[in-house]
N, C-alpha and C positions, 0 to 999 in steps of 0.2 A: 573276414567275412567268408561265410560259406554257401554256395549255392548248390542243391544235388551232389555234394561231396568231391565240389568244383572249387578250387579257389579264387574268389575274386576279390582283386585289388585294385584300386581307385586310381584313376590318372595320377593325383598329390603325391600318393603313396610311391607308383612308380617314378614319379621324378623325382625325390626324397629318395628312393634307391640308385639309382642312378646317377644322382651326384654324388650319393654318398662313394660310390663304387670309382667316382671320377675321381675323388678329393684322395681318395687312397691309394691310386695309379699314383697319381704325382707324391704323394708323402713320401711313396718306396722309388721313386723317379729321384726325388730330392734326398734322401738318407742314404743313395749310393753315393750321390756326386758328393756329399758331404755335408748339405745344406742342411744343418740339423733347427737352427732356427726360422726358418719357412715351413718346414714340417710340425713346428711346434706351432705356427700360427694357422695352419691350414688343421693342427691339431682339434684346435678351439673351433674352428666353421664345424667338421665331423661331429664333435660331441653335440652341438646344435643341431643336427640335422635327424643323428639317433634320437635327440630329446623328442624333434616334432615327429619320425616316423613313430616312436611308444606312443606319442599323444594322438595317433590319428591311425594307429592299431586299436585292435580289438584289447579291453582289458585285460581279458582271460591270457593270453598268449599273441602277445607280439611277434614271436616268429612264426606264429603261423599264416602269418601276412607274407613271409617269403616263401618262394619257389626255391624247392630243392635246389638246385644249379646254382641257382644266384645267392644262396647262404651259401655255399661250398666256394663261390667265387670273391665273398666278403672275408668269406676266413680265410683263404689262403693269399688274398692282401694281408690282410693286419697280421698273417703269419711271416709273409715276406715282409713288410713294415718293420717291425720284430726282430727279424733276423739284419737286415739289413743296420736298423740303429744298433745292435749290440755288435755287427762288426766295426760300424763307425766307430763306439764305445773303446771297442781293445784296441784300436787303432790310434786314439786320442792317449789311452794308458801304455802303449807301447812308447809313445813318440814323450810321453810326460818321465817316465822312468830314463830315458836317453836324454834329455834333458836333466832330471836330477843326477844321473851316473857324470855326466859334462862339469855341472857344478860342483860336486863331489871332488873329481880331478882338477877344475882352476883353484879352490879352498885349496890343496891339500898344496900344491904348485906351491900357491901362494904364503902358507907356512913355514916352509921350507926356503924361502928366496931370504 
């Protein structure tokens, strides 16, 4: 909603930001420590929360419901979000290849004996 080329947002609207803005602190909070399945469930609230701020946006342009700042401040969560799961990601593929290189060496031990 626009008033005189003012943006105005609804109480709903900004608490539907605001959590949403909460729920993604803690995702990139939880995908350093490693907690990649609390992030996947906190995933599921987020995607809810985008659904009801599109449903209680204006049709035309949903982000024109946000203030500069505060889209700049949703993307570089879900940027850090992002960055964070794909380091967990190579972290998980490092430590899986040192495990199959492990099993590689007992098989081969094992051949041999």
């Amino acid at each position: 909603m626009t008033t005189n080329n003012t943006e105005v947002i609804s109480d709903n609207q900004v608490h539907l930001l605001d959590e949403l803005q909460t729920l993604l602190e803690k995702q990139v909070a939880l995908a350093r420590q490693g907690n990649i399945r609390e992030v996947e469930v906190l995933s599921k609230q987020a995607g809810s929360l985008v659904e009801q701020i599109i449903q209680t946006g204006t049709p035309d342009s949903p982000e024109a419901l946000l203030k500069a700042e505060q889209r700049e401040q949703l993307g570089k969560l879900y940027e850090d979000l992002c960055l964070a799961i794909s380091a967990q990601k190579a972290g998980v593929c490092t430590e899986l290849k040192q495990v199959l290189k492990g099993k590689k060496t007992i098989q081969a031990y094992r051949s041999h004996i």
